[in-house]
PDB file of N, CA, C and O in Angstrom:
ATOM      1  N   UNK A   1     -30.038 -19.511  10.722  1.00  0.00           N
ATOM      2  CA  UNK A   1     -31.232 -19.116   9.998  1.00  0.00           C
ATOM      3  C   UNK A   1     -31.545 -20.176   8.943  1.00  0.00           C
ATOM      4  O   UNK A   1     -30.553 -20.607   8.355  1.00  0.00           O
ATOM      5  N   UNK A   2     -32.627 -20.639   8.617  1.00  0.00           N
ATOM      6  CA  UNK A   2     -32.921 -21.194   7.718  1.00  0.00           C
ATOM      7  C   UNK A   2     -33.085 -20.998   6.270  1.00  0.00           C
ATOM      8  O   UNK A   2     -33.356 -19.870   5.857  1.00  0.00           O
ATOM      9  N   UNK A   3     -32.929 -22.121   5.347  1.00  0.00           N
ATOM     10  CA  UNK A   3     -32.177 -21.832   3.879  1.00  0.00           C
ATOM     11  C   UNK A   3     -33.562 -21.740   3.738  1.00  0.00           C
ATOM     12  O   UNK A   3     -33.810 -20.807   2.974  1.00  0.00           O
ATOM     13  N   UNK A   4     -34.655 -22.338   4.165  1.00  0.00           N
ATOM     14  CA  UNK A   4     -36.216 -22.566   3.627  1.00  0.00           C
ATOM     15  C   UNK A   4     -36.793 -21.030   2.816  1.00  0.00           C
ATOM     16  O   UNK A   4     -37.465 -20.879   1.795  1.00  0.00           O
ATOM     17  N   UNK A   5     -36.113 -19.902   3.908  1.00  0.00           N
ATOM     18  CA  UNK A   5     -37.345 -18.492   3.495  1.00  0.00           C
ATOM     19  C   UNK A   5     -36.116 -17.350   3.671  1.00  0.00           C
ATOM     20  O   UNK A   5     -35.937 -16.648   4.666  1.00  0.00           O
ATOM     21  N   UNK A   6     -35.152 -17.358   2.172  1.00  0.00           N
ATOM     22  CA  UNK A   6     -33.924 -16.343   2.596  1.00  0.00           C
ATOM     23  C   UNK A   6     -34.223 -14.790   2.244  1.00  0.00           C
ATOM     24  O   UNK A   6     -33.366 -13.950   1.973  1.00  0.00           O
ATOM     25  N   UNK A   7     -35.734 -14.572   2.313  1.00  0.00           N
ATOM     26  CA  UNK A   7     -36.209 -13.332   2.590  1.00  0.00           C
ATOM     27  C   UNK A   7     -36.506 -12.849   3.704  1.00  0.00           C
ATOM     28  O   UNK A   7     -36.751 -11.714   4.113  1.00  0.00           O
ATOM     29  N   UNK A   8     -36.433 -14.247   4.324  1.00  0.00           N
ATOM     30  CA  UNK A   8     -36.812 -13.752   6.254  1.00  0.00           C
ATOM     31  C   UNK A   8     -35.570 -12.520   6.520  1.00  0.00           C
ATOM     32  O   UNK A   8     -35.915 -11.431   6.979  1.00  0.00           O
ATOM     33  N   UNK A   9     -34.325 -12.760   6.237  1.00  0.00           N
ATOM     34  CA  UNK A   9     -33.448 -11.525   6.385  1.00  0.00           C
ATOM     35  C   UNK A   9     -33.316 -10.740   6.251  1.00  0.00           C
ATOM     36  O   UNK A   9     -32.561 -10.053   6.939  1.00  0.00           O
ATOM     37  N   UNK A  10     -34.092 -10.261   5.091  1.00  0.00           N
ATOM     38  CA  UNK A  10     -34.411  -8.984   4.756  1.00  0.00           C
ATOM     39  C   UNK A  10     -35.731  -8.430   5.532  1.00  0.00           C
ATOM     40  O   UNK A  10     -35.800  -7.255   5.894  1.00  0.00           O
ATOM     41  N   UNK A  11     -36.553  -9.174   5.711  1.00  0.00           N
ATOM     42  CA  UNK A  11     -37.880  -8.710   7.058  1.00  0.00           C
ATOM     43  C   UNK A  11     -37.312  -8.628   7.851  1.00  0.00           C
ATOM     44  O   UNK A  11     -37.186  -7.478   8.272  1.00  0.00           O
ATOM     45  N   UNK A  12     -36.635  -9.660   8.552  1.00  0.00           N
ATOM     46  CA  UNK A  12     -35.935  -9.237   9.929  1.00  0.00           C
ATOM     47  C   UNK A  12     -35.210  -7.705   9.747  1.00  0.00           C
ATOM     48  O   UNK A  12     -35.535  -6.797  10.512  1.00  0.00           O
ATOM     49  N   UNK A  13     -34.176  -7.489   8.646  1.00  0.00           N
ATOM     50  CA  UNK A  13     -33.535  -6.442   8.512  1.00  0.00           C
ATOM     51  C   UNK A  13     -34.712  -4.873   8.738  1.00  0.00           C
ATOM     52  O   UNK A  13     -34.394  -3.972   9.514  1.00  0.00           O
ATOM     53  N   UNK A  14     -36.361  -4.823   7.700  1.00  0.00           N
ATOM     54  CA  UNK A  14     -36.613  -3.800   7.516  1.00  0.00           C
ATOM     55  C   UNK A  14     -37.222  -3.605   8.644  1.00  0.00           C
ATOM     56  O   UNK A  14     -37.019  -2.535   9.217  1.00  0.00           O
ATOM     57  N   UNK A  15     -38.231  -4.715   9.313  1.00  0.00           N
ATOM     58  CA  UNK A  15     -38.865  -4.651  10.225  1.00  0.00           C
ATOM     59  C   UNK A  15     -37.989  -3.940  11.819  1.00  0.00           C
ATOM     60  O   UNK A  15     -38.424  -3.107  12.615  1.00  0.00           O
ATOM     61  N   UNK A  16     -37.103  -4.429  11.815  1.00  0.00           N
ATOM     62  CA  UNK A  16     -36.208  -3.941  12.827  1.00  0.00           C
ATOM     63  C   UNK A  16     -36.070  -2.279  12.495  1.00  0.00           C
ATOM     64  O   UNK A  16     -36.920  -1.475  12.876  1.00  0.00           O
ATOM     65  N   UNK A  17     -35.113  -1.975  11.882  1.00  0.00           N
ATOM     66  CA  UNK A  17     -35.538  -0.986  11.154  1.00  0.00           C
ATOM     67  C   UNK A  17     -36.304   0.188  11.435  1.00  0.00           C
ATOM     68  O   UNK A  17     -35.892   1.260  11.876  1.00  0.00           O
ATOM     69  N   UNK A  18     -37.611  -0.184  11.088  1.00  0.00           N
ATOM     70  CA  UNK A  18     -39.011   0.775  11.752  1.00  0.00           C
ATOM     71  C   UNK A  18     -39.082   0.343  12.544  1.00  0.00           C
ATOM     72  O   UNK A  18     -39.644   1.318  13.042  1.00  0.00           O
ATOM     73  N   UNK A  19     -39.044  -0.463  13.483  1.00  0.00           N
ATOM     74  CA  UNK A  19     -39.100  -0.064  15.499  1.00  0.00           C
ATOM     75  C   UNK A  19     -38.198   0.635  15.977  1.00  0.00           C
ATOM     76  O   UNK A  19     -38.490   1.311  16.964  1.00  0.00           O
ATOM     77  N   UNK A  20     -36.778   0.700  15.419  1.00  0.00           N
ATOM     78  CA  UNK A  20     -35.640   1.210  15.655  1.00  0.00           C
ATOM     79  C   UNK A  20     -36.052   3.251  15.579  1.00  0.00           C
ATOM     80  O   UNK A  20     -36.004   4.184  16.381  1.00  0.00           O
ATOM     81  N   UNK A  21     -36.441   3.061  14.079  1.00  0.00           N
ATOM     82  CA  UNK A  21     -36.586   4.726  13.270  1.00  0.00           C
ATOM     83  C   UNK A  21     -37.912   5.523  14.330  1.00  0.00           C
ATOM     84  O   UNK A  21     -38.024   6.661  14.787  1.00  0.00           O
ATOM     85  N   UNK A  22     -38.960   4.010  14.429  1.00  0.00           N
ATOM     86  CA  UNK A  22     -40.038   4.785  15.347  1.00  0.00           C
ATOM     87  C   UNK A  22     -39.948   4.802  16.868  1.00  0.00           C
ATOM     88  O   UNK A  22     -41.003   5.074  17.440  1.00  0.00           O
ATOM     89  N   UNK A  23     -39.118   4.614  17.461  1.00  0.00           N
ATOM     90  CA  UNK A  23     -38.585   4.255  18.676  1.00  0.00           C
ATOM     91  C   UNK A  23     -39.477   3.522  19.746  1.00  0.00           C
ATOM     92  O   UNK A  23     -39.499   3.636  20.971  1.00  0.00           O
ATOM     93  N   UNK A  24     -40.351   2.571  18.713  1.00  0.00           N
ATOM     94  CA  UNK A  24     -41.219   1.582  19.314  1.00  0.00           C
ATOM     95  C   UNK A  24     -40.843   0.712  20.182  1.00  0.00           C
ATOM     96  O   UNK A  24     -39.618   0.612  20.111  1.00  0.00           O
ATOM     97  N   UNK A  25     -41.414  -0.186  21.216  1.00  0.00           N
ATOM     98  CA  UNK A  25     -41.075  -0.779  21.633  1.00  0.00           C
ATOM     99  C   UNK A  25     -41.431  -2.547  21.024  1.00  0.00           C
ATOM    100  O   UNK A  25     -42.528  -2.973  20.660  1.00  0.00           O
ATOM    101  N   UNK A  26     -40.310  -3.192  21.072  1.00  0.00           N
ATOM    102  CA  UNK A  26     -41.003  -4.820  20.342  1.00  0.00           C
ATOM    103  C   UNK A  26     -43.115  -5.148  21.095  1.00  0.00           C
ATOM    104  O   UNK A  26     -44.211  -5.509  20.667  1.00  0.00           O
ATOM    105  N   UNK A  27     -42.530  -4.744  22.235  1.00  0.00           N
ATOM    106  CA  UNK A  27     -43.720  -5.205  23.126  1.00  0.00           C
ATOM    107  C   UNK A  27     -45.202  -4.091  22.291  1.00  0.00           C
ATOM    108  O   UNK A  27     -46.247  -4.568  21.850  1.00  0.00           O
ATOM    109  N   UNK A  28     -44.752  -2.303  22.296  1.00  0.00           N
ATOM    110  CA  UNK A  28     -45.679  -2.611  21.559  1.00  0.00           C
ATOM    111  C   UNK A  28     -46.063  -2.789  20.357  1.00  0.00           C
ATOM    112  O   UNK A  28     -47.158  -2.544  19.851  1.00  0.00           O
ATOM    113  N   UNK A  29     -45.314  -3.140  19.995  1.00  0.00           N
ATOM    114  CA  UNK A  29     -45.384  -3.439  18.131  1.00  0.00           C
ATOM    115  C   UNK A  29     -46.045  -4.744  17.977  1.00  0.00           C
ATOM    116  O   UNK A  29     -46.964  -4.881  17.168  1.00  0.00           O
ATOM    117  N   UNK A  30     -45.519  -5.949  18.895  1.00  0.00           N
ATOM    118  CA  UNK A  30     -46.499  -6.885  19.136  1.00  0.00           C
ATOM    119  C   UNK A  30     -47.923  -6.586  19.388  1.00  0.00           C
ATOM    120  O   UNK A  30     -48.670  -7.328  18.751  1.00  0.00           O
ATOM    121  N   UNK A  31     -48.591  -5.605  20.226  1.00  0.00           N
ATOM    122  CA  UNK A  31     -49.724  -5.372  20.478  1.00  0.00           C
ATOM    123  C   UNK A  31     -50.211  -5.433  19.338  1.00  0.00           C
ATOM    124  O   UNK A  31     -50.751  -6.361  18.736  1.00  0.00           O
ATOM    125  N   UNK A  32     -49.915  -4.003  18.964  1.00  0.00           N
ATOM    126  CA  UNK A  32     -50.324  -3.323  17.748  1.00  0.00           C
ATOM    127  C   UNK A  32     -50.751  -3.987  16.598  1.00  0.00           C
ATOM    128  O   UNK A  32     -51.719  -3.643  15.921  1.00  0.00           O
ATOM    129  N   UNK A  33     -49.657  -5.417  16.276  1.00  0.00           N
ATOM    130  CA  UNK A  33     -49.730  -6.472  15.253  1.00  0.00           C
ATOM    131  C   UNK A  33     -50.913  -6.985  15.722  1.00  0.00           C
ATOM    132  O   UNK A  33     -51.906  -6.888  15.001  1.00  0.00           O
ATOM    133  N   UNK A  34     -51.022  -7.703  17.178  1.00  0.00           N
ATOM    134  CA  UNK A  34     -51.969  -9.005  17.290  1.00  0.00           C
ATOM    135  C   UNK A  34     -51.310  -9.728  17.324  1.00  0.00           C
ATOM    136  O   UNK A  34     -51.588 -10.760  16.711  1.00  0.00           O
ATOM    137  N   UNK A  35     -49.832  -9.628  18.172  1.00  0.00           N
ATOM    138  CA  UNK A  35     -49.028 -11.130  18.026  1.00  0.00           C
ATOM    139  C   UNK A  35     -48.397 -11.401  19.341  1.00  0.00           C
ATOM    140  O   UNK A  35     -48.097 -10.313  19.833  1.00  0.00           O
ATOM    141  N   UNK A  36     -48.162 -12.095  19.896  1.00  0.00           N
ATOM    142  CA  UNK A  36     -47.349 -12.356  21.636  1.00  0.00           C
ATOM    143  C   UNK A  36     -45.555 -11.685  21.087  1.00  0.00           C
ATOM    144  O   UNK A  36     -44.830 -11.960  20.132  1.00  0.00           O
ATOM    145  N   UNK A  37     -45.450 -10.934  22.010  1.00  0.00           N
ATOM    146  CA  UNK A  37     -44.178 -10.328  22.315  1.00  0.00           C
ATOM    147  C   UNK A  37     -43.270 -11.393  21.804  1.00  0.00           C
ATOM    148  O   UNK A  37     -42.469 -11.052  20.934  1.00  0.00           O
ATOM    149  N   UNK A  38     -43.272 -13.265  22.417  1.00  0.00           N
ATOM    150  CA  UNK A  38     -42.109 -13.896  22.174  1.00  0.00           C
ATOM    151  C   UNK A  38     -42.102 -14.255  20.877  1.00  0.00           C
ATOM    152  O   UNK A  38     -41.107 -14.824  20.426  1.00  0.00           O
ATOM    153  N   UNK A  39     -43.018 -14.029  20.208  1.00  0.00           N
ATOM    154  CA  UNK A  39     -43.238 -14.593  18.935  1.00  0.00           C
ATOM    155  C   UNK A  39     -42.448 -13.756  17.863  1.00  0.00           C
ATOM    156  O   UNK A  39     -41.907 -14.090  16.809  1.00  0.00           O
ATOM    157  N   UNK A  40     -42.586 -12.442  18.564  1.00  0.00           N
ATOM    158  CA  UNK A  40     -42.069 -10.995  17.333  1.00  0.00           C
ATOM    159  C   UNK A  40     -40.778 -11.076  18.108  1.00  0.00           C
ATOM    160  O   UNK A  40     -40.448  -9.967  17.688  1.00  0.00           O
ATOM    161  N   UNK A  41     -39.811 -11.398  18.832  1.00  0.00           N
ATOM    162  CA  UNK A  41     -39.135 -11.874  19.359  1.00  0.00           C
ATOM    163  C   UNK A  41     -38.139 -13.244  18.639  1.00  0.00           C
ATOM    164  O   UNK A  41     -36.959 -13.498  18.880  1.00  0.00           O
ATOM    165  N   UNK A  42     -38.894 -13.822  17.893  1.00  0.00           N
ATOM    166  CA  UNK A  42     -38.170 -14.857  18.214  1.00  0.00           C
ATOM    167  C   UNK A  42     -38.593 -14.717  15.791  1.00  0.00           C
ATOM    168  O   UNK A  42     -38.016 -15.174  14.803  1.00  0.00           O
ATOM    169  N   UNK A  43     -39.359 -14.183  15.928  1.00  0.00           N
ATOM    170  CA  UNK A  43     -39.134 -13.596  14.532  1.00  0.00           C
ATOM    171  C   UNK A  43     -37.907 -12.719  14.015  1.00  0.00           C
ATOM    172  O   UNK A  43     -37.512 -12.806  12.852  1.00  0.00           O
ATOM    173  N   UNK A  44     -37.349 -11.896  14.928  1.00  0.00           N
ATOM    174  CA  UNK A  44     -36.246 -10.917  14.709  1.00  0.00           C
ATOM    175  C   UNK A  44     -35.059 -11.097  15.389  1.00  0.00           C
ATOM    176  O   UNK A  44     -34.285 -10.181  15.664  1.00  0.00           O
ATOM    177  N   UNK A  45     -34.805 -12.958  15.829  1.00  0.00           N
ATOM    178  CA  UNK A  45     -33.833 -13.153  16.344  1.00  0.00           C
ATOM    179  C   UNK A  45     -33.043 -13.739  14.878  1.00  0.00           C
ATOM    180  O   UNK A  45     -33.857 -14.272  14.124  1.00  0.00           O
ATOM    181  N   UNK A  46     -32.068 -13.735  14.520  1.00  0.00           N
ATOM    182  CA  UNK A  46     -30.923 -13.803  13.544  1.00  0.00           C
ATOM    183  C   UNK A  46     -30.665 -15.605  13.596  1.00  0.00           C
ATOM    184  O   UNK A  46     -30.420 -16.316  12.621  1.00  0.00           O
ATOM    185  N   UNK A  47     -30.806 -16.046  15.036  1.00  0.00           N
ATOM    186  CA  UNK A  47     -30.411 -17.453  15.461  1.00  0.00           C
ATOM    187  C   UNK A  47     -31.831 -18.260  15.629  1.00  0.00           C
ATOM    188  O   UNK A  47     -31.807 -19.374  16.153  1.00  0.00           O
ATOM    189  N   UNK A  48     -33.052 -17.695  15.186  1.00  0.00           N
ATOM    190  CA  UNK A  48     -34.334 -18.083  15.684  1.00  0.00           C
ATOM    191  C   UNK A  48     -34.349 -19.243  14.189  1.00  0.00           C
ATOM    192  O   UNK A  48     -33.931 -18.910  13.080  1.00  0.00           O
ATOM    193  N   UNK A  49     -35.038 -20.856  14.592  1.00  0.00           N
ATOM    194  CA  UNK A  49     -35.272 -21.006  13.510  1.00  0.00           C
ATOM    195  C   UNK A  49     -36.786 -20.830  12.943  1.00  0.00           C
ATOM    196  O   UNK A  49     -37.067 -21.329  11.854  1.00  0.00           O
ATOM    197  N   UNK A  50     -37.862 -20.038  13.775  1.00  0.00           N
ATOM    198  CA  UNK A  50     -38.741 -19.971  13.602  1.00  0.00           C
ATOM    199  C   UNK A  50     -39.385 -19.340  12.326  1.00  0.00           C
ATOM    200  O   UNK A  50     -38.898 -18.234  12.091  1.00  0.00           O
ATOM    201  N   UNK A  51     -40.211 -19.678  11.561  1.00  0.00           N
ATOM    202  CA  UNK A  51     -40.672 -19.110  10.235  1.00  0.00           C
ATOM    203  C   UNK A  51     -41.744 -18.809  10.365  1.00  0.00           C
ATOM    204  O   UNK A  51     -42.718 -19.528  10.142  1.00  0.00           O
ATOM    205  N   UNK A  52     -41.749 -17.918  10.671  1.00  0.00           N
ATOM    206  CA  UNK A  52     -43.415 -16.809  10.605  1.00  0.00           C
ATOM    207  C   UNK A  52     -44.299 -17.126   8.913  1.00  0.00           C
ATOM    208  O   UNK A  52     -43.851 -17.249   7.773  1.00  0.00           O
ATOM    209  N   UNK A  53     -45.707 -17.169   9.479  1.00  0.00           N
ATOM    210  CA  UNK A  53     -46.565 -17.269   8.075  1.00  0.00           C
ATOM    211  C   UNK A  53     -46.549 -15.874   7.555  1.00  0.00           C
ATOM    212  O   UNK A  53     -46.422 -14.771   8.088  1.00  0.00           O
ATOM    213  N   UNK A  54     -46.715 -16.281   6.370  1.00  0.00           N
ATOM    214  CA  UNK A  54     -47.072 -14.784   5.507  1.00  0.00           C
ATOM    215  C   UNK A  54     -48.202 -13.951   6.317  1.00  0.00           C
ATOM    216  O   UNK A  54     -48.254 -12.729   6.452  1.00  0.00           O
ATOM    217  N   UNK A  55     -48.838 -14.651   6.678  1.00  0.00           N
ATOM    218  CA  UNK A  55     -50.333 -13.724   7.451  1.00  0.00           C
ATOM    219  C   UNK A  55     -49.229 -12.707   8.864  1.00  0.00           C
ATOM    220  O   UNK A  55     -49.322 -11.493   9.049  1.00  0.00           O
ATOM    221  N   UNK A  56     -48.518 -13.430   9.451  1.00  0.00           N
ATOM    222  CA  UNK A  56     -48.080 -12.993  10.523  1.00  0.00           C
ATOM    223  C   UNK A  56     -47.718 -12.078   9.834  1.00  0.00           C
ATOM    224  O   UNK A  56     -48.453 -11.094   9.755  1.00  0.00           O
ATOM    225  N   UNK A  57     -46.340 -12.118   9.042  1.00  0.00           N
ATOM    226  CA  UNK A  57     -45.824 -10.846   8.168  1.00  0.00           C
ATOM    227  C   UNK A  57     -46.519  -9.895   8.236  1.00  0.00           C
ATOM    228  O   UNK A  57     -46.383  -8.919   8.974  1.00  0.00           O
ATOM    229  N   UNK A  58     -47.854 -10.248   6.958  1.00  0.00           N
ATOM    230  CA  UNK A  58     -48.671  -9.146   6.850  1.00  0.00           C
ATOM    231  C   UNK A  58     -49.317  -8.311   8.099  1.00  0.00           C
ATOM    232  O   UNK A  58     -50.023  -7.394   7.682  1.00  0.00           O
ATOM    233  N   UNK A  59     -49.263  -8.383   9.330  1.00  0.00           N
ATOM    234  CA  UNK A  59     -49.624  -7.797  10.586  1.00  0.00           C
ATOM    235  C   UNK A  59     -48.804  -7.054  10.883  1.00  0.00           C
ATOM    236  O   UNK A  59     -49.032  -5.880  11.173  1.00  0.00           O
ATOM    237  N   UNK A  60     -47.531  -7.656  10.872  1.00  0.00           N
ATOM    238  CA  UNK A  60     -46.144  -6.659  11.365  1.00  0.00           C
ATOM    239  C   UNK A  60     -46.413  -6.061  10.412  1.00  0.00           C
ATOM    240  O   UNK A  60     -47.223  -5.222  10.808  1.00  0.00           O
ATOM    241  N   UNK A  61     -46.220  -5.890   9.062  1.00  0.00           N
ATOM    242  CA  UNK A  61     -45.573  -5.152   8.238  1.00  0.00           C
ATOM    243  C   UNK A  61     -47.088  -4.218   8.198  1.00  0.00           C
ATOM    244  O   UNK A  61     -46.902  -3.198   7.535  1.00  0.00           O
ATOM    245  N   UNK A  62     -48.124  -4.287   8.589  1.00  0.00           N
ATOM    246  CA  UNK A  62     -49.484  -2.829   8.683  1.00  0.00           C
ATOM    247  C   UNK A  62     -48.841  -2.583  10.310  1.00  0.00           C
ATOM    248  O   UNK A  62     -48.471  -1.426  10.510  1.00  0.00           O
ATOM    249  N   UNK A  63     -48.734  -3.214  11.068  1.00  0.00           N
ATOM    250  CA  UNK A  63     -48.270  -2.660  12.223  1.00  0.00           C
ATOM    251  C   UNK A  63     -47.507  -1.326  12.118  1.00  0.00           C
ATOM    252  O   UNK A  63     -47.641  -0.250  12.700  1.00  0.00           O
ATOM    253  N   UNK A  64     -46.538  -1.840  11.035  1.00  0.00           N
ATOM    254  CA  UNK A  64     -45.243  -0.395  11.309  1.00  0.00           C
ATOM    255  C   UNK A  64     -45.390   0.588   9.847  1.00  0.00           C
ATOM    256  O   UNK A  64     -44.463   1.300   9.462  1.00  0.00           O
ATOM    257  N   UNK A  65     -46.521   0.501   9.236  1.00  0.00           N
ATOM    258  CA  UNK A  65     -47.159   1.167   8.264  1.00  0.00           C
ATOM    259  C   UNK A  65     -46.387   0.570   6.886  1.00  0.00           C
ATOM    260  O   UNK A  65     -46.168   1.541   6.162  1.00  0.00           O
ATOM    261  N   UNK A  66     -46.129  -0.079   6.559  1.00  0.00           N
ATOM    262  CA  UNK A  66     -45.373  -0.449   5.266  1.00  0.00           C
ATOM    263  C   UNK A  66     -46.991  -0.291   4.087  1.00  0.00           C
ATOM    264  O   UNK A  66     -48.126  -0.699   4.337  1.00  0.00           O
ATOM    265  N   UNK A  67     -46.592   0.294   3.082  1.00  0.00           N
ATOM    266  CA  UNK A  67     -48.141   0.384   2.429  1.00  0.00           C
ATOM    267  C   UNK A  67     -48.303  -0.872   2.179  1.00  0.00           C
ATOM    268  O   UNK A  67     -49.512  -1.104   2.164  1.00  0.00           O
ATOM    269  N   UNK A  68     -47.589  -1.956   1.940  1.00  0.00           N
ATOM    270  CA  UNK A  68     -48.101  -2.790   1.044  1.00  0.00           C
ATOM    271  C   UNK A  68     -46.843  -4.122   1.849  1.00  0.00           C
ATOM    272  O   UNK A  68     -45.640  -3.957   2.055  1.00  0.00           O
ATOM    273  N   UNK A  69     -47.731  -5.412   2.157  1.00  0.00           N
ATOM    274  CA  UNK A  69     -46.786  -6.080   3.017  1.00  0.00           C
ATOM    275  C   UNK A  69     -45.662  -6.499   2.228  1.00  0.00           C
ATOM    276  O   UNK A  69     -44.580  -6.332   2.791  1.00  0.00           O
ATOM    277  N   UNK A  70     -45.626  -6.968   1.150  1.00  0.00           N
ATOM    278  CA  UNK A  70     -44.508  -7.349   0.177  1.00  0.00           C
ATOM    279  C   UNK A  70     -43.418  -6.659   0.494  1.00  0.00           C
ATOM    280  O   UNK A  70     -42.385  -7.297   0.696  1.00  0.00           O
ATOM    281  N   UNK A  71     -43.409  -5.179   0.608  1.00  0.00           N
ATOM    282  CA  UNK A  71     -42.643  -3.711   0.746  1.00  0.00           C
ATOM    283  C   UNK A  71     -41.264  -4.390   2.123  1.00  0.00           C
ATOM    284  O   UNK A  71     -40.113  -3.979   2.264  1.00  0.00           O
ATOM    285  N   UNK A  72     -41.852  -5.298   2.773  1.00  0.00           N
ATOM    286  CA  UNK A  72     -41.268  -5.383   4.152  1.00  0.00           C
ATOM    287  C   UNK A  72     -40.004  -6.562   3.444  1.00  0.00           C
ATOM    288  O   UNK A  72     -38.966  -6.574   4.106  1.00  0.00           O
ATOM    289  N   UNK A  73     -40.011  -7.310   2.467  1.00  0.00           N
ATOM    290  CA  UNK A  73     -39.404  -8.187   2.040  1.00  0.00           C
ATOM    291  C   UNK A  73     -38.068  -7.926   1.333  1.00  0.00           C
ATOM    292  O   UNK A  73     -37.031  -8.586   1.270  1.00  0.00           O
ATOM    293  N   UNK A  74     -38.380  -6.933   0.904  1.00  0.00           N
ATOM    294  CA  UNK A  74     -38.029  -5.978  -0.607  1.00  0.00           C
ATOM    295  C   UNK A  74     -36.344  -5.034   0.277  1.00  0.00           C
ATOM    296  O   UNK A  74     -36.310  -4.219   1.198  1.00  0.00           O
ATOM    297  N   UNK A  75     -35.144  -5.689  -0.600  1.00  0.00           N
ATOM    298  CA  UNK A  75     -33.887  -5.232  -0.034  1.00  0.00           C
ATOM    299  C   UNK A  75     -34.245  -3.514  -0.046  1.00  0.00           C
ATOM    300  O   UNK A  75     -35.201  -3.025  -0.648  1.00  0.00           O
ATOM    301  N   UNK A  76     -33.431  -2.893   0.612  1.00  0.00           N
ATOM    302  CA  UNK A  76     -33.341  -1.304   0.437  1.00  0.00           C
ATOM    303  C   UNK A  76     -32.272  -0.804   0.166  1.00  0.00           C
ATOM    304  O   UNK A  76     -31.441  -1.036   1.045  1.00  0.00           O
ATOM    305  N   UNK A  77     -31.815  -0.082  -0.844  1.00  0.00           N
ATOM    306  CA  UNK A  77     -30.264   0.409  -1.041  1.00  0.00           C
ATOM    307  C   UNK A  77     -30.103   1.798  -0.252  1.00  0.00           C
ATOM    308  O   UNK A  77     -30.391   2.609  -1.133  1.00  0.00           O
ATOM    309  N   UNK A  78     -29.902   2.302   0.536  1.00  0.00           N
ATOM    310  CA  UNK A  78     -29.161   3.517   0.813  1.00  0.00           C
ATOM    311  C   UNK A  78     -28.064   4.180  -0.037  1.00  0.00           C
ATOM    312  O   UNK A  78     -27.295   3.344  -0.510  1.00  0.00           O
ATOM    313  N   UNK A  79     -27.835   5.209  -0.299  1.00  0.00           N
ATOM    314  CA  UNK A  79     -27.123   5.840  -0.733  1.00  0.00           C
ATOM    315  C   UNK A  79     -25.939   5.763   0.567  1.00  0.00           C
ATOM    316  O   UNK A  79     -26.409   5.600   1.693  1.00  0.00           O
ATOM    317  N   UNK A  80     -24.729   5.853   0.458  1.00  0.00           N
ATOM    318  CA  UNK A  80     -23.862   6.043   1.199  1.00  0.00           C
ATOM    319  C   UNK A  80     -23.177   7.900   0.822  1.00  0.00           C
ATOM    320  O   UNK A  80     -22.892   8.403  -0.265  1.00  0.00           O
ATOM    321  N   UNK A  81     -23.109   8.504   2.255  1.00  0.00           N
ATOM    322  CA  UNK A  81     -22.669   9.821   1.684  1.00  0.00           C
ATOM    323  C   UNK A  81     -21.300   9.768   1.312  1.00  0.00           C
ATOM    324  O   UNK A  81     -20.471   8.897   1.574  1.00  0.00           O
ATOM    325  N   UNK A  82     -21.202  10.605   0.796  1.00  0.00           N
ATOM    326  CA  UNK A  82     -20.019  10.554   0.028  1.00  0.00           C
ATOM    327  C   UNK A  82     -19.003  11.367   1.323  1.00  0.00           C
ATOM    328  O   UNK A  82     -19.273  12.480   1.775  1.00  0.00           O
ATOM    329  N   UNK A  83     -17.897  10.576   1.727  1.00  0.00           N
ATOM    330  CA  UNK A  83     -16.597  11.586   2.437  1.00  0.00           C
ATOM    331  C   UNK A  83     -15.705  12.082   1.765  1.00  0.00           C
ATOM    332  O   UNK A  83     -15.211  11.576   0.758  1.00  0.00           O
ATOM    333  N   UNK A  84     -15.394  13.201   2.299  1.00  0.00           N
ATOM    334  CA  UNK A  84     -14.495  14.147   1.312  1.00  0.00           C
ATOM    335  C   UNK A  84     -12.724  13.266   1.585  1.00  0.00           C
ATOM    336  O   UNK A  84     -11.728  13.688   0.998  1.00  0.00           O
TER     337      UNK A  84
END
């Protein structure tokens, strides 16, 4: 992955995420964006060195409803449950 954009990991992380939670498919989440399948593909590969523009972002991230595209960047803490 590249040192250039070390927020791409965290998009890759949320974006995955909501296709996962919405049981979307990449293919149509690409539609939906306005983007070619290999592209959202090769955005959410871990080994990709490809760097998506902010505009692209902003498509995925209204694609999978994020209110606000920034939101898609932005770490998320979970609570971990507590085991007895």
């Amino acid at each position: 992955m590249s040192k250039k954009m070390p927020l791409l990991k965290t998009f890759r992380e949320n974006v995955t995420r909501r296709i996962t939670e919405a049981g979307l498919s990449n293919t149509a989440v690409a539609r939906v964006a306005g983007i070619h399948r290999v592209t959202l593909q090769k955005i959410l590969s871990d080994d990709s060195e490809y760097e998506p523009s902010f505009a692209m972002c902003e498509k995925l991230a209204a694609a999978l409803g994020f209110s606000d595209p920034e939101d898609a960047f932005q770490k998320t803490f979970r609570r971990r449950k507590k085991t007895a």
